[in-house]
Structures are given as structure tokens and as C-alpha cells.
N, C-alpha and C positions, 0 to 999 in steps of 0.2 A: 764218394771220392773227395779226398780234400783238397782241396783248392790253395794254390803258392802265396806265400804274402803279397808276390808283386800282382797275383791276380786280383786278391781282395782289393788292393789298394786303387787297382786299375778301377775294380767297380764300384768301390765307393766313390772316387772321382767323380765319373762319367754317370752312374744312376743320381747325385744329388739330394734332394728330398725324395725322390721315388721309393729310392730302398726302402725306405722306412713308411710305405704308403700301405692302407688295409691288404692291400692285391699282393697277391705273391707274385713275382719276377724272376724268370728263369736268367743266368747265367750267359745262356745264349744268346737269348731273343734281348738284351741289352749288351752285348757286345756287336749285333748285328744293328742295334741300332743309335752308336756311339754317337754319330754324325748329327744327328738330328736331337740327339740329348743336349747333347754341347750347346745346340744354336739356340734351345730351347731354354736352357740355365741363364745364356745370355741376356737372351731377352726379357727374362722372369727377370733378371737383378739389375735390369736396368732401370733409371729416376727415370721418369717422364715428367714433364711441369707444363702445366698447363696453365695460361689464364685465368682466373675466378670470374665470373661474368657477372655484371651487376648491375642492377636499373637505378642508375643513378644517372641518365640523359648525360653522361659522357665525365661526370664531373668524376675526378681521377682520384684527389685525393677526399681521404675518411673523414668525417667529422663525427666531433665527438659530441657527449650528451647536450654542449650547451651551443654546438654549432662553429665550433672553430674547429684551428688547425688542426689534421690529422696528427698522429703520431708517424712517425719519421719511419720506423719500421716497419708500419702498415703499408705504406705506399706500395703499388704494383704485388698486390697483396695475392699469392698461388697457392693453388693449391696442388698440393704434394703426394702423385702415387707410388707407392713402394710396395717390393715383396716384402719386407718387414712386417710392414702392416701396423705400423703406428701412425694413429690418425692423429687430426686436431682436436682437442675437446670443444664443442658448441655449449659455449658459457653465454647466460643470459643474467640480465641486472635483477634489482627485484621485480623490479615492475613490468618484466618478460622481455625488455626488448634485448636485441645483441650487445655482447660486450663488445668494446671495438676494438682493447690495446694486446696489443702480442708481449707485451714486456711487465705487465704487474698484471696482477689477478683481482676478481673484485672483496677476497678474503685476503687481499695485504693493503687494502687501503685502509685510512682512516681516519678521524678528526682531532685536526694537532690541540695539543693543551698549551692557550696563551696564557694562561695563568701564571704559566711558571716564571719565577724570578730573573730577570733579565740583569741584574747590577752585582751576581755572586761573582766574588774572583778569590782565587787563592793565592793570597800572599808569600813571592818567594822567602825562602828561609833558609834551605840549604846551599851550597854553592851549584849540585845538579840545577835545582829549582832555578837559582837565578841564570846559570847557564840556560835554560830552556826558556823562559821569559825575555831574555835580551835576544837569543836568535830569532824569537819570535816577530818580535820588536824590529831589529834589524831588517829581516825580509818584508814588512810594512812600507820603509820609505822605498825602496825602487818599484811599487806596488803603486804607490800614491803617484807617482812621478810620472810613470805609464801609463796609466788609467784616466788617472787626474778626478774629474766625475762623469766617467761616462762610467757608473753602475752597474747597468744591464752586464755590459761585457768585464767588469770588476768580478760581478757575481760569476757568471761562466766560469772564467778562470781560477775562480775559487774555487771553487765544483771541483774542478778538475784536480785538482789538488787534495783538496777535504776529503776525495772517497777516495785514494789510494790508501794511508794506517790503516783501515780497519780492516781494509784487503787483505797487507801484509799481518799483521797482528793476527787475524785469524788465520792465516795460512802456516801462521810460525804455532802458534798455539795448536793446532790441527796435527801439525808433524810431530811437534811433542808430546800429545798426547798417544799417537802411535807410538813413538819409542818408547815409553814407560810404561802402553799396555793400561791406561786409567783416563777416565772420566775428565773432563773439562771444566766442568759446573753449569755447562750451559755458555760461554763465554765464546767459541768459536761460532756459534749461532747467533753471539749478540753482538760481536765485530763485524761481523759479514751483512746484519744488518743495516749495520750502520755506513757502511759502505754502499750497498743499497739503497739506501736513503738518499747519499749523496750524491748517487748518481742519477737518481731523480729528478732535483734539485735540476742539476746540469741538464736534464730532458726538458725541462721547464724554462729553462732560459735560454733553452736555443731557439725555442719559440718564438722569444721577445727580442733576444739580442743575434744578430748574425755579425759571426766574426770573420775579420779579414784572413786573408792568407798568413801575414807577418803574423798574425795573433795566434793562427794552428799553429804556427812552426813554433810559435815560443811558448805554448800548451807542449807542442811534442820534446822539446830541451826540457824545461823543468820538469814535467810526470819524469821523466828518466833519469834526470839526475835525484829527483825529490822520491821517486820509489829508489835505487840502492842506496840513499843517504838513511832514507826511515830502516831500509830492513838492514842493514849494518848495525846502526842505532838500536832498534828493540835488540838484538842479538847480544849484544853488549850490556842493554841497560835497559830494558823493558817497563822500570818504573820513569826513569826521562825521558822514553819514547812516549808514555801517555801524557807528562805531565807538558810535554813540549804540545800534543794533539788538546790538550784542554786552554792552554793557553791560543792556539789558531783557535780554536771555536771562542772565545772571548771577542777575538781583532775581528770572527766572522758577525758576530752581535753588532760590535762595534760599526762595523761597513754597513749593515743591513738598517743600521737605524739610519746612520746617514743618507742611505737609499731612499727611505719611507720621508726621511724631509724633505730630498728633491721631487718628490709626489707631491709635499701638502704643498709645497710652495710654489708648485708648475711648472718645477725646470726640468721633467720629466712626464709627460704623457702618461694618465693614468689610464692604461688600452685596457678592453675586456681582457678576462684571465685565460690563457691556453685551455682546451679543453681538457687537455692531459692533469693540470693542474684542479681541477675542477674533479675529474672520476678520482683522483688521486687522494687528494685530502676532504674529499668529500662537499666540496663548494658551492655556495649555492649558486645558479645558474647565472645567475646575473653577477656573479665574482669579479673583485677586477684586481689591477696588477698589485695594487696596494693589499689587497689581500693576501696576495700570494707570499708579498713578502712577508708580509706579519705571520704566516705558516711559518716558510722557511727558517725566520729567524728564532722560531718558537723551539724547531728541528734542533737548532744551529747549538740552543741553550741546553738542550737535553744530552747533545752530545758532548758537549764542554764538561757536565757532571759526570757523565759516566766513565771518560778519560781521568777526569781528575779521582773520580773511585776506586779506580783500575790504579791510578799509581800509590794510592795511599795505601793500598791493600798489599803494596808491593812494600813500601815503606818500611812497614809492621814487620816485617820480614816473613809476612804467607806469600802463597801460592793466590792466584789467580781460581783455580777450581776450589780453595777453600769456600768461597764468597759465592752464593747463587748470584749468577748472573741476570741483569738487568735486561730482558728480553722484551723484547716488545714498549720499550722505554720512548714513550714519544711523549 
């Protein structure tokens, strides 16, 4: 006998994953037992969270390989049951013990290259270029004026600023490449990198620096105006959107050195390094704040070239996926 649409539909409903279970299922005997399906679907899809329990004699937060602060995320650390059934991956270092951080992996760390040239700058030439050079420029003095030399929280707010472009950039590059149906080059993986990166960076100095309230609220004003000012800008002109992002990592060189002399000279506390920064670029244990910055600023250089790559490519008059993209460029 065939059964009406609005029957099937009733028992798809109401059977759930059963229907589709090895056991055959009469018609009947699941409309006789609608009631108790129902409560049972409920409470199969529902989270439960539970605590993670942990002999650590009560200490709350995680430390990391070298014995500092947890990571921010880890705190109050649950564990998560779901009918889904995706679990957590139990990721261990080499040397067996647990990984700690919920936000990088230990195949996306790595050891930054100080090697690289810290004094390349590219000479505006065009009137784009020098327009993108003087804004730059410009948004430096009410920077110096706020900040004055308290550093630590100079760099945060940099952070926070530094890893929106590669956001947008790759997100615009990303859409575009759906609309035409073609390949990238690799370049929305190597913006979003780079935006990762700097968001790192920003993980690492909340560690060191804790900002005031006044200080959130003018992180949350600038990312909002400074993300729709960037993504209008690449939209329009995507080779003065990088060339404007190579000239900020210049002024970021620029900051970080000044940072690393209020180290040698004492008017900054050289503290052990966050532990995040330590699993992150690979540090040795004994790391300290002066290290980190000499990473960071090594980060800061790499990303200055690859902006400045990105718009000379544009220059030329290619395409951005003409050009393999500079992936894993540290």
C-alpha cells in the first residue's frame, strides 16, 4: 500500500536517524511511538559541556612549554559532547608531551629568519606610491602622541591593525577567484597567512601588555574604520592597497626597533617570553621579551616584501595569480 507524502514526511520527521538504521521499522510501531522519538532526538542533539578535570592541585590556568602564561583560549578548558561526533584531536609535541594551545598547531609554527634585511624601503615614485607613503606617514604622528613609549601597548595596537589587509585581501581575492571560475596562485593562502601571523603577534602581546578600557574602545573605532577604508581601497586599487600595507610594515620595523632599545637601555623590563611565544616561533626556553621582539620584527620585514611584491606585480599590469605566491614566507 502506498503511503501519502504527508505520511512519509510525518515519518521521516519523527523516525530521525532510525529510519536509516540496519533494523527494519514498521510504519506502525513508529507512529505508536512518536512521543518518546521526539524526546529521544531531543536529547541525542543536545551539547552537554562538561568540565575537563585536571591534577593540576587547582591551578586554573595552562602553562605552557616554558612555564608561563596560559593561552587565553585554553582557560576553563571543556570538553565537548555532541551527536555530531566531532571530537578534539589529542596532538602531542615531539617529545610526547601534550600540545597546550587550541589556536595554532604544532605544524604552523616556526623559526623566524633574522637574517633578513631590515633597512629595504621602496622609494615612492608614483603620485599612488607617494599617496600611500604620506598616509602612512600621517597616521604615525597621532600614534607617537598616544602611545608616546609605552611599546608593549604601541605594538598590541599595531597588531590589531596589521592583521586586518591580509583578511580583506584575501577575502576579495577569494571572491574573485569564484567569479571567474580560476585559480589564485596560491595568494588567498598567502594573505590569510599573513593575517595569521599577525594575529599572533597580537596573542603575544596581550601577554606582556594589558590594555585599558580607553585603549579597547579605540582598537574597536580604528579596526572599523581602518577595515571598510582598506576593503574600499583594494576594490578601487589593489596595487595602493599593498603598496600603502608595505609601507605600515616599514613604520612596524621602524616601532620594533625603537622597542628593542628601550630593552637594551632598561626603560622596559626585559620579562621572560609568554609561553605562547616560545611554542610559536620555536624559542628556547629560557626566551625573553627581547627575543620576541626581534621575531616579531623579523615577521614585520617579511611582510613589508611581500606587499611591496603584490603591488609591483600589479604595476606591471598582471594579475596577482600570474605570480606563485609567497606561501609560507617567514
Amino acid at each position: 500500500m502506498m503511503m501519502s507524502r504527508y505520511g512519509a514526511n510525518k515519518v521521516m520527521v519523527i523516525s530521525g536517524p532510525r529510519l536509516f538504521s540496519s533494523c527494519a521499522v514498521s510504519p506502525n510501531h513508529i507512529l505508536k511511538s512518536r512521543v518518546p522519538a521526539i524526546r529521544g532526538l531531543r536529547e541525542f542533539s543536545k551539547m552537554t559541556f562538561e568540565k575537563k578535570k585536571t591534577e593540576d592541585n587547582g591551578n586554573q590556568s595552562e602553562k605552557g612549554s616554558s612555564g608561563g602564561k596560559g593561552d587565553q583560549g585554553n582557560k576553563g578548558e571543556q570538553l565537548i559532547v555532541s551527536y555530531w561526533g566531532v571530537k578534539p584531536m589529542k596532538i602531542t609535541k615531539d617529545d610526547g608531551t601534550e600540545w597546550k594551545w587550541s589556536c595554532f598547531r604544532p605544524w604552523e609554527t616556526y623559526k623566524a629568519d633574522l637574517t633578513i634585511d631590515l633597512k629595504k624601503h621602496h622609494v615612492p615614485s608614483t603620485l599612488p606610491d607617494k599617496l600611500a607613503y604620506w598616509t602612512v606617514k600621517s597616521l604615525r604622528w597621532p600614534t607617537d602622541l598616544f602611545f608616546q613609549r609605552r611599546y608593549g601597548c604601541r605594538a598590541m595596537m599595531l597588531e590589531t591593525v596589521a592583521a586586518v589587509p591580509g583578511m580583506v585581501g584575501g577575502m576579495l581575492v577569494h571572491c574573485k577567484s569564484l567569479r571567474r571560475f580560476e585559480q589564485s596562485g596560491g595568494w588567498i593562502k598567502a594573505l590569510l597567512e599573513e593575517a595569521e601571523n599577525e594575529r599572533m603577534h597580537l596573542m603575544t602581546f596581550m601577554e606582556v601588555a594589558k590594555p585599558n578600557w580607553y585603549e579597547r574602545a579605540l582598537v574597536i573605532a580604528v579596526q572599523g574604520v581602518f577595515f571598510n577604508a582598506y576593503f574600499l581601497g583594494y576594490i578601487i586599487s589593489p596595487k595602493f592597497a599593498h603598496r600603502m600595507v608595505g609601507y605600515l610594515e616599514e613604520e612596524a620595523i621602524h616601532s620594533y626597533t625603537e622597542f628593542l632599545k628601550e630593552l637594551d637601555n632598561g626603560n622596559i623590563e626585559n620579562v621572560p617570553a609568554p609561553a605562547i611565544a616560545i611554542d610559536y616561533w620555536r624559542l628556547p626556553a629560557d626566551a625573553t621579551l627581547r627575543d620576541v621582539v626581534m621575531v616579531v620584527r623579523a615577521d614585520e620585514a617579511h611582510h613589508r616584501d611581500v606587499n611591496h611584491y603584490a603591488s609591483d606585480i600589479h604595476y606591471q599590469g598582471r594579475e596577482l595569480k600570474e605570480a606563485p605566491a609567497p606561501i609560507g614566507y617567514h
